[in-house]
C-alpha atoms as an extended CHARMM CRD file, in Angstrom:
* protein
*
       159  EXT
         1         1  UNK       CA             -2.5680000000       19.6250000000      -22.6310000000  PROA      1               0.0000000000
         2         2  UNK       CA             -2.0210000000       20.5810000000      -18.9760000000  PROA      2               0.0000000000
         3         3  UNK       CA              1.0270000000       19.4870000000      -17.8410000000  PROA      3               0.0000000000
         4         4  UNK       CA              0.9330000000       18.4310000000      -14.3150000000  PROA      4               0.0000000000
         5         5  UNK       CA              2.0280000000       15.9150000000      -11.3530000000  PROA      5               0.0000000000
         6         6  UNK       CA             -0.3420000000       13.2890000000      -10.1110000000  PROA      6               0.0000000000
         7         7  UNK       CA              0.9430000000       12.2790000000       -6.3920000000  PROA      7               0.0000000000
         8         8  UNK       CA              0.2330000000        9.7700000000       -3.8420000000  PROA      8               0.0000000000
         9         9  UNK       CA              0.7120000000       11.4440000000        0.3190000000  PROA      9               0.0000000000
        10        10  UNK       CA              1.1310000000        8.8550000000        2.7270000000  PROA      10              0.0000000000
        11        11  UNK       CA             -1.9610000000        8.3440000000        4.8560000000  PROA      11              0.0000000000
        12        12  UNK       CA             -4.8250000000        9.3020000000        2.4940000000  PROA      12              0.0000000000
        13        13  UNK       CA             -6.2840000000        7.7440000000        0.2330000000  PROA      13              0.0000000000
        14        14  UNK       CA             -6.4550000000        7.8800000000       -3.4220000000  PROA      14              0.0000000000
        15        15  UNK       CA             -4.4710000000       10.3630000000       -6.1010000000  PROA      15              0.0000000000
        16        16  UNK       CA             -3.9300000000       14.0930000000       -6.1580000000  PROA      16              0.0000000000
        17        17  UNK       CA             -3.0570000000       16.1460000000       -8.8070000000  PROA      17              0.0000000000
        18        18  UNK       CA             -0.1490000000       18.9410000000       -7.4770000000  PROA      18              0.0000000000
        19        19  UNK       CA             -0.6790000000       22.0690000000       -7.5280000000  PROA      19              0.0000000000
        20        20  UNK       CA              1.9380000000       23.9790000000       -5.9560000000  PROA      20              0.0000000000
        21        21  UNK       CA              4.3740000000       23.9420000000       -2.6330000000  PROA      21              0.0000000000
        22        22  UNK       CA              4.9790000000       25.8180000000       -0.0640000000  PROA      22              0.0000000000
        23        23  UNK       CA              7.5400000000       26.9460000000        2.7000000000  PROA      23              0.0000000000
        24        24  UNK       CA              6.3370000000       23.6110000000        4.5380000000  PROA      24              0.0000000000
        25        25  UNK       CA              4.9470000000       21.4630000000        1.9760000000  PROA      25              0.0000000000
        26        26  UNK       CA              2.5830000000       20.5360000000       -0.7230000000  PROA      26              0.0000000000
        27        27  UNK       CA             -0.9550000000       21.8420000000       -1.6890000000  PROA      27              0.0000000000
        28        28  UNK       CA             -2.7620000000       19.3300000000       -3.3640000000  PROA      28              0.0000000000
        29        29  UNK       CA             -6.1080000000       18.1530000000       -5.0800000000  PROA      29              0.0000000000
        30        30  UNK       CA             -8.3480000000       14.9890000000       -4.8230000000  PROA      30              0.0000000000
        31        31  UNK       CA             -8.8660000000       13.4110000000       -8.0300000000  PROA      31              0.0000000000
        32        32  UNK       CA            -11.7640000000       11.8750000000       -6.3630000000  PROA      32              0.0000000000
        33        33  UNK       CA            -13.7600000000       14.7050000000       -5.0200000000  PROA      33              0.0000000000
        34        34  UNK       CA            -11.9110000000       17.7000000000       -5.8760000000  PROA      34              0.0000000000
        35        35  UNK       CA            -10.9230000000       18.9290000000       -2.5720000000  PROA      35              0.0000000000
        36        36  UNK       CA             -7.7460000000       19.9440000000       -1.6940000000  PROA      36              0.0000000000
        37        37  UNK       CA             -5.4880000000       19.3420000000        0.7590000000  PROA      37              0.0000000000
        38        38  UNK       CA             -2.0320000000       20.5890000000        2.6100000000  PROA      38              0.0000000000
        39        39  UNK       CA              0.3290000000       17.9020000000        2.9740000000  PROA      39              0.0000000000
        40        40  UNK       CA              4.1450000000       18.2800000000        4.4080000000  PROA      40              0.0000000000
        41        41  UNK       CA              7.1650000000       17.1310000000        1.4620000000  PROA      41              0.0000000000
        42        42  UNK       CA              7.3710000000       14.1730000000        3.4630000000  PROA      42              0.0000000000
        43        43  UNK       CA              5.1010000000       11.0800000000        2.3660000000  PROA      43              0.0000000000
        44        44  UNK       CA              5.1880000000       12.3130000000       -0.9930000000  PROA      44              0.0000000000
        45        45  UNK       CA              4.9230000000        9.8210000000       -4.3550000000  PROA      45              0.0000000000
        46        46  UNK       CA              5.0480000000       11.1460000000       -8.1000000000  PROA      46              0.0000000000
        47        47  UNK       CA              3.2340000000        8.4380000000      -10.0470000000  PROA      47              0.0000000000
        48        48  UNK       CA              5.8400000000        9.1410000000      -12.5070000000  PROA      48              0.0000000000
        49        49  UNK       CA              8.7930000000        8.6990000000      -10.1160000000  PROA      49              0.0000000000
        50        50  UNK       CA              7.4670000000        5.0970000000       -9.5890000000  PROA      50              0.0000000000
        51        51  UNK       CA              8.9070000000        1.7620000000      -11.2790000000  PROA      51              0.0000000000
        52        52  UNK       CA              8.1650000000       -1.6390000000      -10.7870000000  PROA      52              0.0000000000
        53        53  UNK       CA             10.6580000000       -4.3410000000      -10.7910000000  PROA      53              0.0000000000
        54        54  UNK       CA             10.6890000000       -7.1010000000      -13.1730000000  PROA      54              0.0000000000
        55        55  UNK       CA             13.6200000000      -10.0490000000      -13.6650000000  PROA      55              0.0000000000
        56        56  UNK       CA             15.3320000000       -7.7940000000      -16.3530000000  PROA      56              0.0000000000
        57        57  UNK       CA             15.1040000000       -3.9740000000      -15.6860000000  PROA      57              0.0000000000
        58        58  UNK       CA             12.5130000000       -1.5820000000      -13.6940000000  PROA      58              0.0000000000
        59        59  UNK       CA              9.8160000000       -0.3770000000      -15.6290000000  PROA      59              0.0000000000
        60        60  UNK       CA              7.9480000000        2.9270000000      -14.9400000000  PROA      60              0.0000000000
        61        61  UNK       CA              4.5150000000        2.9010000000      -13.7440000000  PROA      61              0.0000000000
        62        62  UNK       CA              3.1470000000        4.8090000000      -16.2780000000  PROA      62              0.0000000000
        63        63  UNK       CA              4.2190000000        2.2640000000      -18.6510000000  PROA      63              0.0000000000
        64        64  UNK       CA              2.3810000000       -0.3090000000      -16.7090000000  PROA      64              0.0000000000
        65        65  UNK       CA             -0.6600000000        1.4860000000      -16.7050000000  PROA      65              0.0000000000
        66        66  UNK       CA             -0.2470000000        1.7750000000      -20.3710000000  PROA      66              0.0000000000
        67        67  UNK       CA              0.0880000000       -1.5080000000      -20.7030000000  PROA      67              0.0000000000
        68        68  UNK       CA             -3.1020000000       -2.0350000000      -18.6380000000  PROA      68              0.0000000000
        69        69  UNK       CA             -4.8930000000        0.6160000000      -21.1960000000  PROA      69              0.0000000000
        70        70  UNK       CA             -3.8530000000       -1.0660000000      -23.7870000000  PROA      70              0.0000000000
        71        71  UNK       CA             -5.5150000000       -4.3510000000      -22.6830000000  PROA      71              0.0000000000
        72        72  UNK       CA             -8.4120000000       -2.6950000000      -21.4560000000  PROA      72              0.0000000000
        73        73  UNK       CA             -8.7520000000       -0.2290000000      -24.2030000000  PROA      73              0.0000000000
        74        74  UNK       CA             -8.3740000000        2.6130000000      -22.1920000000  PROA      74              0.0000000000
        75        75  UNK       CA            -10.9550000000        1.8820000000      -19.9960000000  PROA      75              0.0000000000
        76        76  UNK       CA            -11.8650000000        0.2050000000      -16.2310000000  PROA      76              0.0000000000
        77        77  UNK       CA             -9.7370000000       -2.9240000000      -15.3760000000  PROA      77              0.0000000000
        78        78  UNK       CA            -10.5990000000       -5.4080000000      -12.6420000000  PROA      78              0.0000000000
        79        79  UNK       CA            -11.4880000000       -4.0710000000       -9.4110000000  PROA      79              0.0000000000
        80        80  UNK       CA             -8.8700000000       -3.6210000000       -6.5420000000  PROA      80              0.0000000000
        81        81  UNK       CA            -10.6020000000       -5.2720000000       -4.3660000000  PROA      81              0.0000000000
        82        82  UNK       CA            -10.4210000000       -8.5800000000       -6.4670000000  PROA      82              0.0000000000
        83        83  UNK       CA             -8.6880000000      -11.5500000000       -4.2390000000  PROA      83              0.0000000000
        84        84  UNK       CA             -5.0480000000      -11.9310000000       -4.0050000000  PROA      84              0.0000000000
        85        85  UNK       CA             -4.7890000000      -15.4260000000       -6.9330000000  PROA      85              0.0000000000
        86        86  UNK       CA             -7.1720000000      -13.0580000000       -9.4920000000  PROA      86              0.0000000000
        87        87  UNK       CA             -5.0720000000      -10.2310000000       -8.8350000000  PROA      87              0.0000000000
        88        88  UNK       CA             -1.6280000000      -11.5090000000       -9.7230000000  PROA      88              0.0000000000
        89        89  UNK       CA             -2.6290000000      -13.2130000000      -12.4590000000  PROA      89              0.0000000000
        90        90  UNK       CA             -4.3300000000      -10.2180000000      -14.0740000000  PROA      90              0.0000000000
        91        91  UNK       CA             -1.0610000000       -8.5050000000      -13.4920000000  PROA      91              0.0000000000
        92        92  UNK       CA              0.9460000000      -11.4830000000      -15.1390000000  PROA      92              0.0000000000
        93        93  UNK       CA             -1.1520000000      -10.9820000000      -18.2690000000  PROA      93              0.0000000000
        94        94  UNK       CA             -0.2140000000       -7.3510000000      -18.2860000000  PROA      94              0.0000000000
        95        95  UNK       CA              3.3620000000       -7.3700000000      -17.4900000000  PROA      95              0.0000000000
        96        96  UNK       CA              4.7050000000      -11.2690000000      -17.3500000000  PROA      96              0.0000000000
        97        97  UNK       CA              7.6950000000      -10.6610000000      -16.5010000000  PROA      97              0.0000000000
        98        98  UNK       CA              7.5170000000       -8.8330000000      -12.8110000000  PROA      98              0.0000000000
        99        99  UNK       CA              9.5280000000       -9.7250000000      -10.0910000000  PROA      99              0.0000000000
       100       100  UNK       CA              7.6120000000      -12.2440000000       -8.0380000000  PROA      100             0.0000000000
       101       101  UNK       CA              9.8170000000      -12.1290000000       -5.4340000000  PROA      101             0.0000000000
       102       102  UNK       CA              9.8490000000       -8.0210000000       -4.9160000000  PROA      102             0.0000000000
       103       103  UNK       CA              6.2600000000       -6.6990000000       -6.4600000000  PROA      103             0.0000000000
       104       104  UNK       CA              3.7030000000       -8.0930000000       -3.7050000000  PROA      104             0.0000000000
       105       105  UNK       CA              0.0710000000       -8.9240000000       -3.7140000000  PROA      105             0.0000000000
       106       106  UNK       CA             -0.4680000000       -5.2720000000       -1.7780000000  PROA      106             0.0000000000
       107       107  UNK       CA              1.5300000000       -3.3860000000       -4.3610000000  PROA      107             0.0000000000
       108       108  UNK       CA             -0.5910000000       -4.9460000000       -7.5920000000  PROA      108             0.0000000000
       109       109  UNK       CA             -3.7790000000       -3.5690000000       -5.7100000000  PROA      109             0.0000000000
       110       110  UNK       CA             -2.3030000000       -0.1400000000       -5.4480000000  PROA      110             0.0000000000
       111       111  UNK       CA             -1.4400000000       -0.0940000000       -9.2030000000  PROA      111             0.0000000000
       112       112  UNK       CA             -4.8180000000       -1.5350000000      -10.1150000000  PROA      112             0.0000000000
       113       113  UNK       CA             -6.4790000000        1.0970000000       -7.9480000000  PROA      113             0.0000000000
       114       114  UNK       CA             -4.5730000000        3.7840000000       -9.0530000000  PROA      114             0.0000000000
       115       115  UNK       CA             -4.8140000000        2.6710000000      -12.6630000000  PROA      115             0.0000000000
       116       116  UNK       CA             -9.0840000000        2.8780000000      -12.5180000000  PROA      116             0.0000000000
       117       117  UNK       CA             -8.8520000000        6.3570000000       -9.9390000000  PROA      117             0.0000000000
       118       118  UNK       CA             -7.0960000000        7.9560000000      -13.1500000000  PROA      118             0.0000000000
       119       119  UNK       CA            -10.1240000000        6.7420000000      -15.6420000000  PROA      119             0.0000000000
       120       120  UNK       CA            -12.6480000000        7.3640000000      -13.2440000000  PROA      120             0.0000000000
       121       121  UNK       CA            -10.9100000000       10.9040000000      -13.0620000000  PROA      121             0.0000000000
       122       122  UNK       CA            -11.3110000000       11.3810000000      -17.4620000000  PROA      122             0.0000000000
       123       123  UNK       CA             -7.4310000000       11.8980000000      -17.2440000000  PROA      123             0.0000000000
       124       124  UNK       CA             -5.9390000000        8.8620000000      -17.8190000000  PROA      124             0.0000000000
       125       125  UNK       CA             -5.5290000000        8.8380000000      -21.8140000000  PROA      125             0.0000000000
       126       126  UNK       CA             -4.2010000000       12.4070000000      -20.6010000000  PROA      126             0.0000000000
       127       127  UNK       CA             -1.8310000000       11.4770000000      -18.1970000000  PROA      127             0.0000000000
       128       128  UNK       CA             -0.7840000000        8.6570000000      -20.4460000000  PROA      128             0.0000000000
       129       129  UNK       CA             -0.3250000000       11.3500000000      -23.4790000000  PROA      129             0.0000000000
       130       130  UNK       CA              2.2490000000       13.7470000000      -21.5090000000  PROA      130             0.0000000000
       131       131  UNK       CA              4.1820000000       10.8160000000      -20.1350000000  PROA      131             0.0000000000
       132       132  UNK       CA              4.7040000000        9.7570000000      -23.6050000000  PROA      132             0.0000000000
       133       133  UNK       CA              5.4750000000       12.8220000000      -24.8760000000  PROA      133             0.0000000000
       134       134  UNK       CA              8.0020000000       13.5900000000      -21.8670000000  PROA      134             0.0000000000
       135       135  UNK       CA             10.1040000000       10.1780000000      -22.3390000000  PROA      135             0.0000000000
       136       136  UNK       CA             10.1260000000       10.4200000000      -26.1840000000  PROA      136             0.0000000000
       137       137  UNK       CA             13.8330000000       10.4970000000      -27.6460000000  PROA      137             0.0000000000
       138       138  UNK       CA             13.4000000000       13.7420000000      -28.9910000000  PROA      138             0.0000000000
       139       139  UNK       CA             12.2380000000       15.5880000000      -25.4610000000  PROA      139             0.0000000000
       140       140  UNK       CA             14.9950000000       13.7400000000      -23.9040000000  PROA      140             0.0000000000
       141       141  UNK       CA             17.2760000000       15.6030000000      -25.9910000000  PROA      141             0.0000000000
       142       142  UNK       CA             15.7770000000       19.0850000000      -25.9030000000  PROA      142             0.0000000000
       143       143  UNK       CA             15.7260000000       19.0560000000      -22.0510000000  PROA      143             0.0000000000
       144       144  UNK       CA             18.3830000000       17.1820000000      -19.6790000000  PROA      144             0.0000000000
       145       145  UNK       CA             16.5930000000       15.3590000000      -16.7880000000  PROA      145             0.0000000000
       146       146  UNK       CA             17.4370000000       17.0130000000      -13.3770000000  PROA      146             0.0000000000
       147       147  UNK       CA             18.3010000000       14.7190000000      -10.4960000000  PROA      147             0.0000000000
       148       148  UNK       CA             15.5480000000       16.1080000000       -7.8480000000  PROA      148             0.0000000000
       149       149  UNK       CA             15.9000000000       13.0120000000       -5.4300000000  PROA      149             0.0000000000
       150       150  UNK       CA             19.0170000000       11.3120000000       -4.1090000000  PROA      150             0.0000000000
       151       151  UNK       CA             19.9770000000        7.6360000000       -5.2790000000  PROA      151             0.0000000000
       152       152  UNK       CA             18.0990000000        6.5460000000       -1.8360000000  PROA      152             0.0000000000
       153       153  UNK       CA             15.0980000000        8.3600000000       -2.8940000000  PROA      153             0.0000000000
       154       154  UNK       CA             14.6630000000        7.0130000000       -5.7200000000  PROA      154             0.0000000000
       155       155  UNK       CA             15.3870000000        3.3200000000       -4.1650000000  PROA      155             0.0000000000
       156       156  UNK       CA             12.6100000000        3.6480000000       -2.1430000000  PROA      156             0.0000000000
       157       157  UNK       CA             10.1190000000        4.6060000000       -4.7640000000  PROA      157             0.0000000000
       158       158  UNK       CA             10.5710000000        1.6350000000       -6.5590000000  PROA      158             0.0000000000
       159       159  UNK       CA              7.8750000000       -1.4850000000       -6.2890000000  PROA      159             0.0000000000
């Protein structure tokens, strides 16, 4: 299995898979149409960086969109662009217990987009697979997780 990052940059649209940095930034690649792009560090999402709040704890996005699999059996879920009532209570079905108060209408559409981006792409069993693998207790204890953002970053990156 490739091992790799799937990123969100600030001001376009859709995923990108990384695939390597530079002096000034990131070089990326459309899951969408393949074409890659240069992007500066700022602006910069990991999908797997990402949690979303519920009442009890954070939970990863990748564990959402498992979740969402899971339901879906691994394939398309409702569409994005689905109105603001259908959209929640989609999400409610998946994950009941999300913050109301801190996970808004805007941030359910990203995860549902994002979510059918990664089918659409073929990689999302894939994706799902190595995050798995990379939060079992048994990685955990082979490899240490490194700190790469401060306790601010990783505020911010949470939904």
């Amino acid at each position: 299995m490739t091992a790799y990052r799937i990123i969100s940059i600030s001001g376009k649209s859709g995923l990108f898979k990384l695939l390597t940095s530079t002096k000034s930034g990131i070089i990326a690649e459309s899951l969408t149409d393949q074409k890659r792009v240069m992007a500066p560090f700022t602006g910069i999402s990991a999908l797997d960086e990402i949690a979303i709040y519920t009442y009890d704890e954070e939970i990863p996005l990748w564990e959402v969109f498992k979740k969402i699999a899971e339901k879906e059996n691994y394939k398309k879920t409702i569409s994005h662009k689905a109105g603001k009532n259908k959209l929640e209570a989609y999400f409610k079905e998946v994950l009941p217990d999300f913050d109301e108060e801190r996970v808004y209408a805007s941030h359910i559409k990203k995860i549902i987009q994002w979510y059918n981006l990664l089918e659409d792409a073929g990689i999302l069993k894939e994706f799902l697979t190595q995050k798995e693998k990379e939060n079992s207790p048994e990685e955990q204890e082979n490899s240490p997780e490194e700190q790469e953002n401060s306790p601010e970053e990783q505020e911010n990156k949470k939904i």
